[in-house]
C-alpha positions in Angstrom: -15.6 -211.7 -85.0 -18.8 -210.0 -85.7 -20.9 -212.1 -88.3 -23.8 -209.5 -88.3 -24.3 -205.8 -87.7 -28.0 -204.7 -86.7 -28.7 -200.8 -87.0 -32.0 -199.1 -85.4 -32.5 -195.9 -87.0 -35.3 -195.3 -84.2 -34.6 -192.2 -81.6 -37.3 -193.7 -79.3 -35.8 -195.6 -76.5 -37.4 -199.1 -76.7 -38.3 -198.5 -80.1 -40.3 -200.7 -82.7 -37.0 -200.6 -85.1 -34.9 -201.7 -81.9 -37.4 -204.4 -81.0 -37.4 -206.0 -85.0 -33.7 -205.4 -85.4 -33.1 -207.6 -81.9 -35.5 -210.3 -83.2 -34.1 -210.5 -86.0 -30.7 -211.2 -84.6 -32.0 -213.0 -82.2 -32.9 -215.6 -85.0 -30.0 -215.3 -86.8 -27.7 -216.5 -83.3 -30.1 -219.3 -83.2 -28.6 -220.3 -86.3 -24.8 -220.2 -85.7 -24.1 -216.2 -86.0 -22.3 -213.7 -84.0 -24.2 -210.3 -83.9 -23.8 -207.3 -82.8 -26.3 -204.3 -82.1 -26.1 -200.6 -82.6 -28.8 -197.8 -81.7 -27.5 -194.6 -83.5 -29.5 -192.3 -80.7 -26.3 -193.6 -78.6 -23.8 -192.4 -81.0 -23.2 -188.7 -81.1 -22.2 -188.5 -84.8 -23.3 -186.0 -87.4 -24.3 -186.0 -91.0 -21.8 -185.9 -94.5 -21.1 -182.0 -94.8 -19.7 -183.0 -98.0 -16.3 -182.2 -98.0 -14.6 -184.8 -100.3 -11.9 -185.0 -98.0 -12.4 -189.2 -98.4 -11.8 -189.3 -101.8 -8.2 -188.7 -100.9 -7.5 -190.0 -97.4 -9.7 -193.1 -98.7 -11.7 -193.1 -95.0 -13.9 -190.1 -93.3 -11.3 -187.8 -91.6 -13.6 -184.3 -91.4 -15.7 -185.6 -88.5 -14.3 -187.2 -86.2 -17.5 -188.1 -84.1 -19.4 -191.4 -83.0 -19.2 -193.3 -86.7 -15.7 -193.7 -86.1 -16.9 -196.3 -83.7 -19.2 -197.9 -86.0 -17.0 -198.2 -89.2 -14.7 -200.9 -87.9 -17.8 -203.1 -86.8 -19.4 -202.1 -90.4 -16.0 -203.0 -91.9 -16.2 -206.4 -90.0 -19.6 -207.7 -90.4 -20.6 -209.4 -93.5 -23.9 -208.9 -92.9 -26.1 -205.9 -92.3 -29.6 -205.3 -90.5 -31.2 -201.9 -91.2 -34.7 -201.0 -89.2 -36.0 -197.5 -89.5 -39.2 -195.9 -88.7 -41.1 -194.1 -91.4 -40.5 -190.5 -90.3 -42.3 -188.3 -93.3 -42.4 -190.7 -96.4 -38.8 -191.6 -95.6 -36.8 -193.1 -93.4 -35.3 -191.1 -89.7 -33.0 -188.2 -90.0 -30.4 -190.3 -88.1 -30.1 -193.4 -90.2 -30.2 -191.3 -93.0 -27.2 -189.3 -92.1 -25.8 -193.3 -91.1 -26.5 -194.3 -95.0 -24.9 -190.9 -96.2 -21.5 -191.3 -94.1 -20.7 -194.5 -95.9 -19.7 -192.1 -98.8 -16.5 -192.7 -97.6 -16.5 -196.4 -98.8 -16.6 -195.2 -102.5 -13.7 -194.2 -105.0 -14.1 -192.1 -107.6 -12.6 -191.5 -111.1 -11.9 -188.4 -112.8 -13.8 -187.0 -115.2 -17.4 -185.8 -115.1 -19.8 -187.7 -114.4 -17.8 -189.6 -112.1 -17.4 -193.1 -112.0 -17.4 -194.5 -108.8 -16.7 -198.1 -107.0 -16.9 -199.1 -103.5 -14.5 -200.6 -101.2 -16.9 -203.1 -99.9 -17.5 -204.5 -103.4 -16.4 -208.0 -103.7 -16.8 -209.1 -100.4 -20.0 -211.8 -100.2 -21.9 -208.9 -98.0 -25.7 -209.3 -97.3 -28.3 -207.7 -96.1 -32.2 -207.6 -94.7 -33.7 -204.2 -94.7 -37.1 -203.1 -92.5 -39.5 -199.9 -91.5 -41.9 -199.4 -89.4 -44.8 -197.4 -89.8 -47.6 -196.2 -88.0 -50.1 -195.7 -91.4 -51.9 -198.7 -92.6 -51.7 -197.5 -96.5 -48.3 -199.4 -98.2 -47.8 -195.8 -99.9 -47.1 -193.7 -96.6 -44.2 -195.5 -96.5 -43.2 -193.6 -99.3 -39.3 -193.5 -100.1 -38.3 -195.3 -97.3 -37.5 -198.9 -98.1 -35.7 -197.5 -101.2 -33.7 -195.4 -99.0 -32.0 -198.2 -97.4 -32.1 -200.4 -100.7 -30.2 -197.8 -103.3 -27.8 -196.9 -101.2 -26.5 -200.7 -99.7 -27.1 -202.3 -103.4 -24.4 -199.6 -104.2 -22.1 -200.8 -102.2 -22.6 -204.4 -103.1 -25.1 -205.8 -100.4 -26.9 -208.6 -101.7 -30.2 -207.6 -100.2 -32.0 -211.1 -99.1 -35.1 -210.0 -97.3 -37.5 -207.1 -96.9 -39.8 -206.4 -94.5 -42.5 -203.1 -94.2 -44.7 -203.1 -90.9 -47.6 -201.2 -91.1 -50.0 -200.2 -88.4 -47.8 -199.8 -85.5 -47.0 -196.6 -83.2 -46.5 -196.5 -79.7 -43.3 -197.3 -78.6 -42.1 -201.1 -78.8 -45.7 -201.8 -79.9 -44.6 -204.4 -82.1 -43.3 -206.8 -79.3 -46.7 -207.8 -78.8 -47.1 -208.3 -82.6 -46.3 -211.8 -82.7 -46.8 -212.0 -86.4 -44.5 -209.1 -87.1 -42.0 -211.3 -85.0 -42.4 -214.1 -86.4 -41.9 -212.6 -90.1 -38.6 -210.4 -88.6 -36.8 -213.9 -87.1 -37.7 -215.1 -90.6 -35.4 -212.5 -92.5 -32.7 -213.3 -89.2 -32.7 -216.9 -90.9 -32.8 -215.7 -94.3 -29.5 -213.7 -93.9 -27.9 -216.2 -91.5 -28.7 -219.4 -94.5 -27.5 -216.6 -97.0 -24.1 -215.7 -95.2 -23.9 -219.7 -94.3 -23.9 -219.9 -98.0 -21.6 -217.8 -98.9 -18.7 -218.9 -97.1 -19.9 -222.7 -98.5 -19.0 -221.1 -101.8 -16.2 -219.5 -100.7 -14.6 -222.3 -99.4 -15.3 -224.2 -102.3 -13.4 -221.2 -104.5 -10.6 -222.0 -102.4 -10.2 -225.8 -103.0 -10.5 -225.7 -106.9 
């Protein structure tokens, strides 16, 4: 059982996104969960081409490709880690095409516009979004924490935590950037006390 899913949306081996998604896992086992890790440069998977075929088969059946892989351990986590860098005022091309394949999660009603509901409504699910950047300026991060916000507050992720880090380039920089760490293991315990939490309640549910 998978209590937490971490995504690096980094195409760098060794990364900065890989290094603050794994610490902040890492601080979320310390506290009782089960995670699990996934660098989308190791998935060959592409991007939505749009096709609507998911409104009626109710799961992405076009592309059969490396997010087949991913969606069950999506599916199974309650919580969710996204790190991206900031790759031109928004976040990188690969977790962007990551956000845009949970389309199929959504149903939609006739008429125009649309209304629309996701299938992983309901559910308690959490989340701790993070970007790194290599700019010290907050706006040249530009759209990218909103990126990763909009889209997971769509489908009903509480988000508990944020985190921008500015000032950081070279490659798994940020492992020396004790502060950074320190402030990534934070929003590890944040989501791990906020899943904890969660299942307090619904437990609770249960017995009234």
């Amino acid at each position: 059982m998978i209590d937490i899913l971490g995504v690096s949306g980094t195409p760098r081996r060794n990364g900065n996104s890989d290094a603050m998604a794994e610490a902040v896992l890492a601080a979320a086992e310390a506290q009782g969960m089960t995670t699990r890790m996934v660098r989308l440069r190791d998935y060959d998977f592409g991007p939505c081409v749009g096709c609507e075929r998911c409104r009626k088969d109710r799961a992405c059946t076009r592309l059969m490709d490396g997010m087949q892989l991913i969606y069950p351990l999506l599916q199974e986590a309650r919580g969710l880690v996204l790190v991206s860098p900031v790759h031109t005022y928004n976040i990188s091309a690969l977790m962007k095409a990551f956000i845009d394949r949970l389309y199929c999660y959504y149903d939609f009603e006739d008429g125009v516009p649309r209304a629309w509901s996701s299938r992983l409504a309901g559910q308690g699910r959490k989340a701790v979004i993070a970007c790194v950047a290599e700019q010290l300026e907050q706006e040249n991060l530009g759209v990218a924490m909103e990126a990763m916000r909009m889209p997971l507050a769509s489908h009903d992720y509480e988000i508990v935590g944020e985190l921008p880090v500015l000032g950081l380039f070279r490659a798994g920089a940020v492992r020396s950037h004790e502060e950074a760490l320190e402030r990534c293991a934070t929003l590890g315990r944040e989501l791990a006390k906020a899943l904890h939490g969660a299942v307090s309640d619904s437990s609770t549910a249960s017995r009234t």
